[in-house]
C-alpha positions in Angstrom: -9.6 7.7 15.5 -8.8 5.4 12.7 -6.1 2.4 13.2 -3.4 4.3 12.8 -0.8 1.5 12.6 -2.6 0.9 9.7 -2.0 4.2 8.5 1.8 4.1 9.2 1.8 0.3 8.0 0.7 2.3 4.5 3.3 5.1 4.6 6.1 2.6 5.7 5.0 0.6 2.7 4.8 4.0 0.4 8.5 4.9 1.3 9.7 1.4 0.4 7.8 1.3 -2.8 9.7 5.0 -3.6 13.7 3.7 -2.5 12.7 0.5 -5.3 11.6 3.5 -7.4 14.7 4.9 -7.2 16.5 1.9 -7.5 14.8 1.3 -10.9 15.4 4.7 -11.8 19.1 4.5 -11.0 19.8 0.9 -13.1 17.9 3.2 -15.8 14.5 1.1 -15.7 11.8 3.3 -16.3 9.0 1.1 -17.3 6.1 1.6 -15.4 7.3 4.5 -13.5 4.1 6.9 -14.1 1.5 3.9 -12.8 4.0 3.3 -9.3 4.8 6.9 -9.0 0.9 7.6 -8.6 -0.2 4.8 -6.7 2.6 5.7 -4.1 1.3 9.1 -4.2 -2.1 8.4 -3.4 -0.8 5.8 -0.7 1.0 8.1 1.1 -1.9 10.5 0.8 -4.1 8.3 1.9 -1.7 7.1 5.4 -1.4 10.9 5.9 -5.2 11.2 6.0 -6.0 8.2 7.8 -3.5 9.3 10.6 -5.9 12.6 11.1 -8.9 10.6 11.6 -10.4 10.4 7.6 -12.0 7.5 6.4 -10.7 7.8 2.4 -11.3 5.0 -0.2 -11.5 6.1 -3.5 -8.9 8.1 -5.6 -11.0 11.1 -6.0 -11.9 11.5 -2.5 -8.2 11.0 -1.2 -6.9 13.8 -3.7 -10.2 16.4 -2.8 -9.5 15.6 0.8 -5.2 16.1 0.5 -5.8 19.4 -0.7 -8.1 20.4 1.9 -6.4 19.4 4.5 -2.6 19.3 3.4 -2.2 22.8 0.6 -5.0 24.7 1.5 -3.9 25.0 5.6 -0.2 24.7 4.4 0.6 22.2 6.3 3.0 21.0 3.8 4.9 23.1 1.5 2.6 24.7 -1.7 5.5 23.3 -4.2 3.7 20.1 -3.6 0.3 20.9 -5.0 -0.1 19.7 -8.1 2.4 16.3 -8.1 -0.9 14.4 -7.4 -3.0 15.7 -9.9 -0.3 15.9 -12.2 0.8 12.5 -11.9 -2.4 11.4 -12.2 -3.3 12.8 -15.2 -0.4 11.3 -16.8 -1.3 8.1 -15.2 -5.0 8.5 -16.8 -3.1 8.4 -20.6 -0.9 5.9 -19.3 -1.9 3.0 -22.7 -3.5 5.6 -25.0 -2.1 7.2 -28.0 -2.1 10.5 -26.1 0.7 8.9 -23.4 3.5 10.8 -22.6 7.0 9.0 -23.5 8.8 8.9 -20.6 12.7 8.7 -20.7 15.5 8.3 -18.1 15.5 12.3 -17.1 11.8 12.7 -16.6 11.4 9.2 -15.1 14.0 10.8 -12.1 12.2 14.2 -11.5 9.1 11.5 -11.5 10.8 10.0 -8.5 12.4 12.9 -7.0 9.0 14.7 -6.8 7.1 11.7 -5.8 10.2 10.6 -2.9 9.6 14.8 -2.1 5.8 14.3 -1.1 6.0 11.0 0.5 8.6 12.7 2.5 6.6 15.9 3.5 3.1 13.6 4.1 5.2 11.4 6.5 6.5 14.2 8.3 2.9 15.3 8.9 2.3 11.9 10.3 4.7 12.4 13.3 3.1 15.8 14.7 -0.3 16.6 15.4 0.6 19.9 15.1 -1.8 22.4 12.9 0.6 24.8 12.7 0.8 25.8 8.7 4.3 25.0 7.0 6.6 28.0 6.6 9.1 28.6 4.0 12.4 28.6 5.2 
């Protein structure tokens, strides 16, 4: 298996970046938020990942690889599918004329819904359980 105190080194580091997130958010700073809300994402993704024995590098291969092994076997909850494409795809028109402004109440359902997955991806990392989520 992969080092996995690096892997929870990463998540530890993905859940601080998200409580400075919402600390920005709260003081009503929302510059940026888009670029830190998907590199926290694909952190967390990644710590989830490494902490089941993958070896992911690039962007593409972490989000190809969450949804295999995270949505498609439900092992966290489906509401959570598309925050890292999304995000990303605003990301990808983050400096273009085609950016999305970004004001105080979609910067907080930015964090909310990034703090949601690093939440659900950490909880992953404390189980080796394959048991698929359930809806409560």
């Amino acid at each position: 298996m992969l080092n996995s105190a690096e892997a929870d080194s990463l998540m530890r580091r993905a859940r601080i970046k998200v409580r400075d997130m919402i600390n920005r958010v709260e003081r009503g700073e929302v510059d940026h938020m888009v670029p830190d809300a998907y590199n926290v994402m694909f952190m967390a993704a990644k710590a989830a990942l490494m902490k089941r024995g993958f070896e992911v590098a690039s962007h593409r291969t972490v989000a190809s690889t969450y949804r295999k092994e995270f949505i498609d076997k439900r092992l966290i909850s489906p509401e959570y599918e598309g925050y890292l494409m999304k995000i990303q795809k605003y990301w990808e028109k983050e400096g273009t004329p085609e950016a999305e402004d970004l004001d105080l109440a979609r910067a907080e359902r930015v964090v909310e819904a990034t703090h949601k997955l690093v939440e659900a991806l950490a909880e992953t990392m404390k189980t080796k359980s394959e048991e698929p989520y359930r809806i409560r």
